[in-house]
MIVEX-922457 format. One record per residue (C-alpha): residue number from 1; x, z, y. Coordinates in nm, 4 decimals, padded with zeros to 6 digits. Layout:
BEGIN
(NUM,(X,Z,Y))
...
This chain:
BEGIN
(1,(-03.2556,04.2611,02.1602))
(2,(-02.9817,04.4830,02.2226))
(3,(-02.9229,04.5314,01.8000))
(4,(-02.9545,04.1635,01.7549))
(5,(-02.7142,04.0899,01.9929))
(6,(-02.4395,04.3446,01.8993))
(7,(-02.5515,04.2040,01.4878))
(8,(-02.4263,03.8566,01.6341))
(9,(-02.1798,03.9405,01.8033))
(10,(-02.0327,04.1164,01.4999))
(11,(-02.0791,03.7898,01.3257))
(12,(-01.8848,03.5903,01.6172))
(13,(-01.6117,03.8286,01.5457))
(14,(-01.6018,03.8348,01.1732))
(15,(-01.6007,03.4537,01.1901))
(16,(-01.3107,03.4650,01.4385))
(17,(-01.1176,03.6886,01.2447))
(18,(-01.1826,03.4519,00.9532))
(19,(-01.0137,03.1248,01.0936))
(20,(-00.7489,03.3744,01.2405))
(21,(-00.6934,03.4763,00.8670))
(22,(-00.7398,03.1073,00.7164))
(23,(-00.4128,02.9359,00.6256))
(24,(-00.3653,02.6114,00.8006))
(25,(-00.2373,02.2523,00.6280))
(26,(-00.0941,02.0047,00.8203))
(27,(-00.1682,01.6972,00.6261))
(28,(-00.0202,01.3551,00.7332))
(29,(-00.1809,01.0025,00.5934))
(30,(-00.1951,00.6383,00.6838))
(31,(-00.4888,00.5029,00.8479))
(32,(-00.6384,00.2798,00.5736))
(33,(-00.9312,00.3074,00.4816))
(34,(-00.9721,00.5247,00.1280))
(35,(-00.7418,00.7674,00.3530))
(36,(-01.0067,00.7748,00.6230))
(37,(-01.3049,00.8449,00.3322))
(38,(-01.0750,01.0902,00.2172))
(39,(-01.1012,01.2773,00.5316))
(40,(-01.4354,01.2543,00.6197))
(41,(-01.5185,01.3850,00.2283))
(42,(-01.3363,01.7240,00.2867))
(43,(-01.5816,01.9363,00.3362))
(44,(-01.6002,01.9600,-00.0229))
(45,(-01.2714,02.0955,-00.0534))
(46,(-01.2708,02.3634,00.2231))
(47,(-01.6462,02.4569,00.0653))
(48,(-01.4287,02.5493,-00.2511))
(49,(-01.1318,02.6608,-00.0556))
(50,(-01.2823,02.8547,00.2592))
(51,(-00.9320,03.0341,00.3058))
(52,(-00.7768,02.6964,00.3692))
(53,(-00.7894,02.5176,00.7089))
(54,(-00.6672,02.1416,00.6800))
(55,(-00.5372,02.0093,01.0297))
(56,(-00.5016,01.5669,00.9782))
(57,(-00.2483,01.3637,01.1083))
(58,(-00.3887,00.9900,01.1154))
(59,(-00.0993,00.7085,01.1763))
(60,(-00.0537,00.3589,01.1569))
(61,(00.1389,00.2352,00.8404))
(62,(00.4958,00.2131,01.0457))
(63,(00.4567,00.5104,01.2644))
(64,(00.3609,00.7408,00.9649))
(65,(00.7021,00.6344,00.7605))
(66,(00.9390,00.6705,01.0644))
(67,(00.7690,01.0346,01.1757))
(68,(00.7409,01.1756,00.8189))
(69,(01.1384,01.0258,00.7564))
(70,(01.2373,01.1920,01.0250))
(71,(01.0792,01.5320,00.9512))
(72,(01.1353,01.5436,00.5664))
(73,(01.5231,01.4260,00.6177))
(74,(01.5199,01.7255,00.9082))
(75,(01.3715,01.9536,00.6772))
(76,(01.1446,02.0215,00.9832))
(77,(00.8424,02.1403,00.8237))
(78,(00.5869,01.9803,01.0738))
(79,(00.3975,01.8963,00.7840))
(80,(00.2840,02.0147,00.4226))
(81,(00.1473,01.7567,00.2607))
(82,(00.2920,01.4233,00.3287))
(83,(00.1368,01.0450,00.2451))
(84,(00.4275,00.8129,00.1438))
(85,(00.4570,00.5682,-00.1419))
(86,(00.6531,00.5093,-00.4582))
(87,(00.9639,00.3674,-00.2902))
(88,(01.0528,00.7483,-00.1426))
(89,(00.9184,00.9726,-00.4579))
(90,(01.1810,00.8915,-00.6558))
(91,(01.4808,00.8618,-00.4277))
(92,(01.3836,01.1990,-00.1813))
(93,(01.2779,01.3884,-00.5126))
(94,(01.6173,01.3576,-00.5979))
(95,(01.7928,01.4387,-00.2149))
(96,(01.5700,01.7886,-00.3406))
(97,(01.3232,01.6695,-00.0358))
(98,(00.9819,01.7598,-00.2347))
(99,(00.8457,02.0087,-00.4578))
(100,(00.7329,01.9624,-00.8119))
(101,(00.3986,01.9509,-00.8791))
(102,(00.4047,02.1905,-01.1624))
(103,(00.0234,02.3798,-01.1120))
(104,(-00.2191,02.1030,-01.0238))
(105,(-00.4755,02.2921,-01.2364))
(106,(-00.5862,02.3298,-01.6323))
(107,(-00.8278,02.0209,-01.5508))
(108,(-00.6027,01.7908,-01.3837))
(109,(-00.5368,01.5971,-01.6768))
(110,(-00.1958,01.4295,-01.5660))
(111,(-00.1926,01.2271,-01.9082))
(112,(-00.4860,00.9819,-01.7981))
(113,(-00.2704,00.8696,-01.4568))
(114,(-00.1393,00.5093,-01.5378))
(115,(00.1936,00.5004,-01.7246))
(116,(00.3521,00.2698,-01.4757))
(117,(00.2414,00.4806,-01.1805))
(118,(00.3126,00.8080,-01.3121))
(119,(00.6387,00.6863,-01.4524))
(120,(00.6991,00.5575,-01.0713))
(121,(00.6613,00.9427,-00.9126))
(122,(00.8293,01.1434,-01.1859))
(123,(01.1898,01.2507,-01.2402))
(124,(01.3750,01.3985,-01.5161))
(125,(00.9932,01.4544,-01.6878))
(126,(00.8780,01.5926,-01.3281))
(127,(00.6111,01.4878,-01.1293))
(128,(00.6672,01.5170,-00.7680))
(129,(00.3865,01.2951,-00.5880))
(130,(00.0118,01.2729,-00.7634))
(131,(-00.1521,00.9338,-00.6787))
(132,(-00.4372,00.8317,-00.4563))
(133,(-00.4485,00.5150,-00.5366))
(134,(-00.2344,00.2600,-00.7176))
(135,(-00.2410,-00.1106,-00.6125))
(136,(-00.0620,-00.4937,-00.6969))
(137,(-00.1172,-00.7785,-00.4916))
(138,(-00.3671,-01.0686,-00.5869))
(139,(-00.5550,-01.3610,-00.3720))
(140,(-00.8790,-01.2629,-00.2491))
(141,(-01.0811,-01.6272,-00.1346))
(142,(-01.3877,-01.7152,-00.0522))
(143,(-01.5981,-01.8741,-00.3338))
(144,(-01.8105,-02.0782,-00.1065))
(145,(-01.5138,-02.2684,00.1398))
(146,(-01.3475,-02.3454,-00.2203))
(147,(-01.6668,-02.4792,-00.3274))
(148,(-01.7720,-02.6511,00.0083))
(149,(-01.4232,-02.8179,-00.0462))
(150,(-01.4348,-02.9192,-00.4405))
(151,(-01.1849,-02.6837,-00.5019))
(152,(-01.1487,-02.4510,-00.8376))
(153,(-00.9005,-02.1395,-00.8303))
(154,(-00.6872,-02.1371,-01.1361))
(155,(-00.6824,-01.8764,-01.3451))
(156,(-00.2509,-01.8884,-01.2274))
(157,(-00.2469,-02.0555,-00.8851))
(158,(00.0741,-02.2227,-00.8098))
(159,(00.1655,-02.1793,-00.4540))
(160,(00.1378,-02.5426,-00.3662))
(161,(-00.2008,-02.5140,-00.4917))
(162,(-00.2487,-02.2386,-00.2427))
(163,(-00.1292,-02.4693,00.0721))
(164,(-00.3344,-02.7707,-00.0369))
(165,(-00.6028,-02.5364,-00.0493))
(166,(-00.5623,-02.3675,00.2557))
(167,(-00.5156,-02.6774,00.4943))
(168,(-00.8311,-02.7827,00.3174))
(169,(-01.0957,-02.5274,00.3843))
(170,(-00.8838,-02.4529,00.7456))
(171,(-01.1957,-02.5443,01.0215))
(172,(-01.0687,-02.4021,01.3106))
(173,(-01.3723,-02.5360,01.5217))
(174,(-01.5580,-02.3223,01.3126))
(175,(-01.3188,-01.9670,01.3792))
(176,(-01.1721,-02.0530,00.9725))
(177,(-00.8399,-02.0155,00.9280))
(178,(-00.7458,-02.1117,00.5557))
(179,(-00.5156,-01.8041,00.4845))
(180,(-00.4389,-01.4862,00.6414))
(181,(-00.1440,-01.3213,00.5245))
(182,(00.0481,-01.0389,00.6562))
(183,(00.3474,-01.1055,00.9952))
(184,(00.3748,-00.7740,01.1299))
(185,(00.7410,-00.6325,01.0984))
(186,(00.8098,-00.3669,00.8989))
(187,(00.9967,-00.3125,00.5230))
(188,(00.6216,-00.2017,00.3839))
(189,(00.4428,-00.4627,00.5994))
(190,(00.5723,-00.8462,00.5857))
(191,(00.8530,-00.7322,00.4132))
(192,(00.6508,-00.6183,00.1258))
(193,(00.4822,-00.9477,00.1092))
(194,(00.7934,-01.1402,00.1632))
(195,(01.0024,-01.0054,-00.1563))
(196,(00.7025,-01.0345,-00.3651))
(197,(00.6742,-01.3975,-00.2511))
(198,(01.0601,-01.4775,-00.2498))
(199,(01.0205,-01.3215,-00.6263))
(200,(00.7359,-01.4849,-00.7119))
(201,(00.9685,-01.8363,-00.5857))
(202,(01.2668,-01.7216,-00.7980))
(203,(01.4773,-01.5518,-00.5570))
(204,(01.6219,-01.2069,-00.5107))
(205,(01.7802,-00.9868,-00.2120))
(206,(02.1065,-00.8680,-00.3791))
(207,(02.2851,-01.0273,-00.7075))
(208,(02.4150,-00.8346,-00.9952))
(209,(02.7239,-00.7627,-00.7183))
(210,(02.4921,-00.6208,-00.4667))
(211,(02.5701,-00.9582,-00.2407))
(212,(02.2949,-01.0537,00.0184))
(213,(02.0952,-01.4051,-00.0974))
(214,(01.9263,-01.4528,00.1887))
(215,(02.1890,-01.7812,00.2409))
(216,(02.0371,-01.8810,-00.0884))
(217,(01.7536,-02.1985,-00.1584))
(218,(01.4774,-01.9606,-00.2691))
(219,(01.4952,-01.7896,00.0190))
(220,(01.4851,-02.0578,00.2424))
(221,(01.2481,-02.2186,00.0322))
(222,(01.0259,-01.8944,00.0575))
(223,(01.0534,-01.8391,00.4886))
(224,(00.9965,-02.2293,00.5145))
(225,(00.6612,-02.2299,00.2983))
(226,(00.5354,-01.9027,00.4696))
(227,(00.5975,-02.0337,00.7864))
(228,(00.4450,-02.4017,00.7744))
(229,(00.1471,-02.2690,00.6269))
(230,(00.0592,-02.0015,00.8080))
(231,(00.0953,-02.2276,01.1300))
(232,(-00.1248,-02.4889,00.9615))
(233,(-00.4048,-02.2735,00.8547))
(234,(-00.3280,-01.9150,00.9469))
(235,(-00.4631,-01.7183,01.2272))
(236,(-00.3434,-01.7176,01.5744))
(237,(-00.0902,-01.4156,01.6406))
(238,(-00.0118,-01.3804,01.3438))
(239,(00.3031,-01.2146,01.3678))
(240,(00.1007,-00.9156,01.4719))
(241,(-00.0745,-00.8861,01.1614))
(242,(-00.0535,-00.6517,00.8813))
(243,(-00.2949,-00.5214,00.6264))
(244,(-00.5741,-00.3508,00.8041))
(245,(-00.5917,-00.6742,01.0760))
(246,(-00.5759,-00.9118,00.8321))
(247,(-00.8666,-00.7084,00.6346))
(248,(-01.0565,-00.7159,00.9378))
(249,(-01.0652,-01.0534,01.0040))
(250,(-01.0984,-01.1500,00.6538))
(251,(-01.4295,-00.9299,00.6576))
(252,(-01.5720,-01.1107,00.9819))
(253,(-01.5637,-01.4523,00.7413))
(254,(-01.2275,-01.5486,00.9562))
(255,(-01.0387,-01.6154,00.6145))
(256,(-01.0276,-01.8311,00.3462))
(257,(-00.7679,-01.7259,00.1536))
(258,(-00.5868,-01.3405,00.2022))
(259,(-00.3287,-01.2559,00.0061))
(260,(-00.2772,-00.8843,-00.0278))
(261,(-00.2696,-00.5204,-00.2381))
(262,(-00.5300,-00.5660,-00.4977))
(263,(-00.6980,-00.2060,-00.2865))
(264,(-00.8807,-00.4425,-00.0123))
(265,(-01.0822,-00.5647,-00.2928))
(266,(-01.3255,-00.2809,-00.2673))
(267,(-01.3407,-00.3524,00.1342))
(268,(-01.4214,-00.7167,00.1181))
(269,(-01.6741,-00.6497,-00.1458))
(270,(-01.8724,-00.3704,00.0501))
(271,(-02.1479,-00.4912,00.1992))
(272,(-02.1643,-00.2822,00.4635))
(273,(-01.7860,-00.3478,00.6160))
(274,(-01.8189,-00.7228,00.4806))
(275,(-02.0258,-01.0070,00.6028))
(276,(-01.8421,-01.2448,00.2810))
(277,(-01.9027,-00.9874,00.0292))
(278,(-02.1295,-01.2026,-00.1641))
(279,(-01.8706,-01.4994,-00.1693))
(280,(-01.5306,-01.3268,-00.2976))
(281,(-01.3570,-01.4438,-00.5921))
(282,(-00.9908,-01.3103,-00.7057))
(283,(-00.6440,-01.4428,-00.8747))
(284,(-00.3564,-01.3329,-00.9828))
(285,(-00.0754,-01.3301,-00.7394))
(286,(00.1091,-01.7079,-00.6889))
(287,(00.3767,-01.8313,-00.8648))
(288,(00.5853,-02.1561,-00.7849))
(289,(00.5613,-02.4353,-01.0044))
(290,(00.8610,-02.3734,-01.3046))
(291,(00.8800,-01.9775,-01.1861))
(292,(00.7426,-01.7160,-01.4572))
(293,(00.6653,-01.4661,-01.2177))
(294,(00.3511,-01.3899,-01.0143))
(295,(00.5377,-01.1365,-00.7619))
(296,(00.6071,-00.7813,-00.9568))
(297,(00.4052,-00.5854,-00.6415))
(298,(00.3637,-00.2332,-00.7553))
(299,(00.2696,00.0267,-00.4789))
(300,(00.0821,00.3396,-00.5151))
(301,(-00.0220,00.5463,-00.2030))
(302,(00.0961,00.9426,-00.3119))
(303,(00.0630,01.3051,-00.1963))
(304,(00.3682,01.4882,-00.1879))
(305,(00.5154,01.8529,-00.0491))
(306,(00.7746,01.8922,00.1708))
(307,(01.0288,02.1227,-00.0053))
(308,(01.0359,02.2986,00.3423))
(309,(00.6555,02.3845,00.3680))
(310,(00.6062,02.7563,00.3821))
(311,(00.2284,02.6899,00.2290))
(312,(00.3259,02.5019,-00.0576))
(313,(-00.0077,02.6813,-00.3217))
(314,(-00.2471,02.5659,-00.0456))
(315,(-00.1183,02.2492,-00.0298))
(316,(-00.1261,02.1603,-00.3545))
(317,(-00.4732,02.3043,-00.4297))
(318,(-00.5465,02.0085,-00.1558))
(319,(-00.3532,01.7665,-00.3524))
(320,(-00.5188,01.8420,-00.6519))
(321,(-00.8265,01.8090,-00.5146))
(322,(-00.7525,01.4746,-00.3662))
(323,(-00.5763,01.2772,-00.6463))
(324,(-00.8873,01.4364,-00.9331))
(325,(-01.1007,01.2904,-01.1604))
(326,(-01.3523,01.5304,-00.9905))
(327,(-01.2624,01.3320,-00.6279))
(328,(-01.3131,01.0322,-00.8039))
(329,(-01.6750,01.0937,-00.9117))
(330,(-01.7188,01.2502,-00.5538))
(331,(-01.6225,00.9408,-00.3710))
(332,(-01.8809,00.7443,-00.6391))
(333,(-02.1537,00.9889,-00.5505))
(334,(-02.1570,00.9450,-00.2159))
(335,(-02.0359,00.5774,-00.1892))
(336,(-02.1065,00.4365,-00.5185))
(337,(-01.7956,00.3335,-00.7568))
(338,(-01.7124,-00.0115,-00.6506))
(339,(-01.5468,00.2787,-00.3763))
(340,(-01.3688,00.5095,-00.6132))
(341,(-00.9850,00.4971,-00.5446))
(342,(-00.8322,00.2264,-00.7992))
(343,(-00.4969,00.1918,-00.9292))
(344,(-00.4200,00.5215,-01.1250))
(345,(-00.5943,00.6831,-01.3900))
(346,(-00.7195,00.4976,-01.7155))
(347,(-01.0428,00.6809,-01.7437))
(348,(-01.1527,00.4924,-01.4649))
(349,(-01.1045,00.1514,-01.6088))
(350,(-01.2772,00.2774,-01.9048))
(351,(-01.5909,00.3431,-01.6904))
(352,(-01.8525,00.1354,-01.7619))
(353,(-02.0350,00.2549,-01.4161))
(354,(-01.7003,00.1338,-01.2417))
(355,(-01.6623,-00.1911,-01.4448))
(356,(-02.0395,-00.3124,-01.3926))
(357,(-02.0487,-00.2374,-01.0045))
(358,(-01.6515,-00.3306,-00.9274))
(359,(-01.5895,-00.7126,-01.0424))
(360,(-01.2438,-00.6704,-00.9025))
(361,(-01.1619,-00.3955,-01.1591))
(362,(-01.0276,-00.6532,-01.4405))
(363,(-00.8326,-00.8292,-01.1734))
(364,(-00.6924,-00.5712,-01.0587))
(365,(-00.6027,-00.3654,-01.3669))
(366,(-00.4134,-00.7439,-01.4862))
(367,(-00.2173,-00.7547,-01.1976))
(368,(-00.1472,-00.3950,-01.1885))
(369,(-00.0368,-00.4575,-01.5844))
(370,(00.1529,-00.8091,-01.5030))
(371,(00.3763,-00.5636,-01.2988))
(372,(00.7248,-00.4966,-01.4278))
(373,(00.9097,-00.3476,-01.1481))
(374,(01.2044,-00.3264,-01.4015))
(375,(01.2442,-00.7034,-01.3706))
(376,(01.1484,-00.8471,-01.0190))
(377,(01.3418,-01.1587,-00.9783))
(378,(01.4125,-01.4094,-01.2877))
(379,(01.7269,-01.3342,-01.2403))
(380,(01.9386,-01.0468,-01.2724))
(381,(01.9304,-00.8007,-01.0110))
(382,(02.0861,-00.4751,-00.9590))
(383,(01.8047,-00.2908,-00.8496))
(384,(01.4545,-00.1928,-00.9171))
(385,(01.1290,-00.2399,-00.7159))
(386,(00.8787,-00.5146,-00.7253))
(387,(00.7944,-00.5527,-00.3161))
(388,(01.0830,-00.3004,-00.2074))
(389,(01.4396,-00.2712,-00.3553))
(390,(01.4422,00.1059,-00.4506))
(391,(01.7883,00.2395,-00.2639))
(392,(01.7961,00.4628,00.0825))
(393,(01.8866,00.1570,00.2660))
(394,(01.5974,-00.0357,00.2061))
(395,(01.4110,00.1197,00.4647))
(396,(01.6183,00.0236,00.7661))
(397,(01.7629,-00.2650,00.6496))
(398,(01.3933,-00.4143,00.5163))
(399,(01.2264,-00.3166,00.8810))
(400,(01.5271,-00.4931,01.0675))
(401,(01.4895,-00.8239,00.8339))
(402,(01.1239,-00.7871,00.8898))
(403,(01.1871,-00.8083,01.2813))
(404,(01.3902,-01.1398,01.2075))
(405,(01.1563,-01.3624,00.9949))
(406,(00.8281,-01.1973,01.2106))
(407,(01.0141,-01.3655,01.4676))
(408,(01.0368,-01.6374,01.3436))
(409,(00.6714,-01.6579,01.2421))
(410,(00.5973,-01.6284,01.6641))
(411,(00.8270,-01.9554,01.7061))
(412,(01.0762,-01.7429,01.8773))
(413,(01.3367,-01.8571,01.6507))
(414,(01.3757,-02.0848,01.3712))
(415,(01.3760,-02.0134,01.0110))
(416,(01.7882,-02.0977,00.9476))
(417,(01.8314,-01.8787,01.2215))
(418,(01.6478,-01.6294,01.0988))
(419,(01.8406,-01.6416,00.7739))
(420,(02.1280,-01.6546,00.8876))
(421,(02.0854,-01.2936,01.1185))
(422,(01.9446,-01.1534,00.7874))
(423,(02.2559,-01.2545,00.5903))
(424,(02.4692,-01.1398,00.8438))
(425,(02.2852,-00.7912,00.8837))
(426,(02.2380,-00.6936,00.4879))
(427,(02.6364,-00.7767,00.4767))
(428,(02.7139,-00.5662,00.7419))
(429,(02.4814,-00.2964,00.5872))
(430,(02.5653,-00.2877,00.2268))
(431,(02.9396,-00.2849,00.3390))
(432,(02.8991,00.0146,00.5687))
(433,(02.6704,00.1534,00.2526))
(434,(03.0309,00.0972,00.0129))
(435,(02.7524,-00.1525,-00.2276))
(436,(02.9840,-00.4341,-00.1404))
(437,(03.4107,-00.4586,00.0012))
């Protein structure tokens, strides 16, 4: 007894001494949820990487931006790998924020990530974020309420076809509200829907002169749509929506229309999460009538380094890990592909596996490919960015417009009004800025 004790307790010890000796990674993601299968597939990882500890820091969507901001702009090194999308690659990259990712490994293959998205996280021929997943925007509806209703999705829905259709299949008696889209405040929450929309009706945020438009038709055009409809046939509250709510309650069969990044599509087709999985159909994003332009949404979800990590080879051997074709065919292993991360490499939409069990795969490689983030508006713009407008100031000045018009969306003040404060702020803010005199 005494000799197997001291043998375990020599073990104890040994162990001990080994996650003494093993080098931590502070890792901080959003709270979706191919982030949240992400975590719980890690194991793998530290199987390969035993000397690596990875310690996860799980945040809503708006929390996650203003804490990792913060940190990165402080160069306080609370974290070394960081989750943040391709509005900040390009723009911190620059500000010498991040780290190149110049040894992702001999079998990374960086040439079979999407042009657009790997253009998107690259500068000067760098790549400074690798891709989880890549995403547009598209309507998810249910196939059954359109039928029930003797409707047929065009292959281009207009957005007026989109509000007939809504206030048609809306049965509130029944808990069915005809659309769900997102209200929450925030420059990556309504705001990202918002542009896209106001793009998709013709409009812009600045001119060729950086001056504000929001005192412009398509804008009000845009806020007044959005705002009838969703108090016709969207859900109650929802001002306090954003993308994980709204893909909740379009799960529960609480939806008839959502209108959202082409990533839910793998959600609200799962079986298991979905109790409509059977009865989903997809479109391309809307357009209005006479507009060429079916929003320009272009997002990807990245993993980046914090120039001021002092673990920088352990953190990317995680990213590496995470953004692989070899993570790919874990997460199909163990979840089947319809669950792989979509959105950026090209060998997975040449995957027969992934084409025959994900029907949203064409869909969402169209939209993805409809995309020109080069051109967002019809007309000329200063600017690039499909759903964001790709300058420093976009982050405050998108959340603070996103506070006006979710306001709006509660009742608590009208849509002129709403304009108007949004005018008044992006003046004030490009002037400070020097865009504007």
């Amino acid at each position: 007894m005494k000799l197997r004790t001291l043998i375990l307790g020599l073990c104890s010890a040994s162990a001990f001494a080994f996650a003494a000796h093993a080098e931590a990674v502070t890792i901080a993601t959003v709270n979706n949820g191919d982030m949240i299968r992400m975590q719980k597939l890690t194991d793998d990882f530290t199987a390969k990487n035993p000397d690596i500890q990875l310690n996860w820091v799980t945040l809503e969507e708006n929390v996650l931006r203003e804490r990792v901001t913060t940190d990165i702009a402080t160069k306080g090194g609370q974290y070394d790998v960081v989750t943040i999308g391709n509005y900040e690659v390009p723009i911190w990259a620059k500000q010498s924020w991040l780290l190149a990712l110049d040894n992702l490994g001999a079998d990374y293959d960086v040439d079979d990530l999407l042009p657009a998205i790997r253009g998107g996280l690259s500068v000067d021929g760098k790549l400074y974020a690798a891709p989880f997943y890549g995403e547009s925007a598209m309507v998810m509806y249910r196939t059954d309420l359109f039928e029930k209703a003797g409707l047929k999705m065009p292959d281009k829905p207009t957005w007026e076809f989109i509000g007939d259709a809504a206030r048609k299949i809306t049965d509130r008696s029944a808990g069915i509200n005809g659309i769900c889209l997102r209200g929450k405040a925030g420059w990556g929450e309504n705001m990202a829907f918002l542009t896209a929309m106001d793009n998709s009706f013709g409009g812009r945020w600045f001119d060729e002169k950086w001056q504000p438009q929001f005192d412009q038709p398509e804008w009000k055009d845009t806020l007044d749509f959005y705002v009838k409809l969703m108090k016709d046939a969207g859900p109650e509250g929802a001002s306090s929506n954003g993308f994980n709510e709204n893909l909740t309650l379009f799960q529960q069969g609480k939806c008839g229309m959502w209108i959202d990044a082409t990533v839910a599509a793998s959600f609200v087709s799962d079986p298991k999460n979905s109790t409509v999985a059977d009865k989903v159909g997809f479109a391309i994003f809307p357009n209005k009538e006479g507009v060429d332009n079916h929003g320009n949404w272009l997002w990807s979800w990245n993993l980046a380094i914090p120039a001021s990590t002092k673990k920088a080879e352990a953190a990317e051997k995680f990213v590496s890990w995470a953004t692989s074709k070899g993570y790919t065919e874990l997460v199909a292993s163990k979840e089947g592909w319809a669950s792989a991360p979509p959105g950026t490499r090209t060998s997975l939409y040449n995957n027969e596996e992934y084409k025959k069990a994900a029907p949203f795969a064409g869909p969402t490689l169209a939209a993805m490919n409809a995309a020109d983030i080069t051109k967002p508006s019809v007309k000329p713009v200063p600017y690039t960015g499909g759903q964001f407008v790709a300058i420093p100031e976009f982050q405050g000045l998108g959340t603070t417009v996103g506070q006006l018009f979710s306001a709006a969306l509660a009742g608590q003040s009208s849509v002129d009004d709403a304009l108007a404060a949004a005018q008044a702020a992006s003046v004030r803010e490009m002037t400070r800025a020097r865009y504007i005199k």
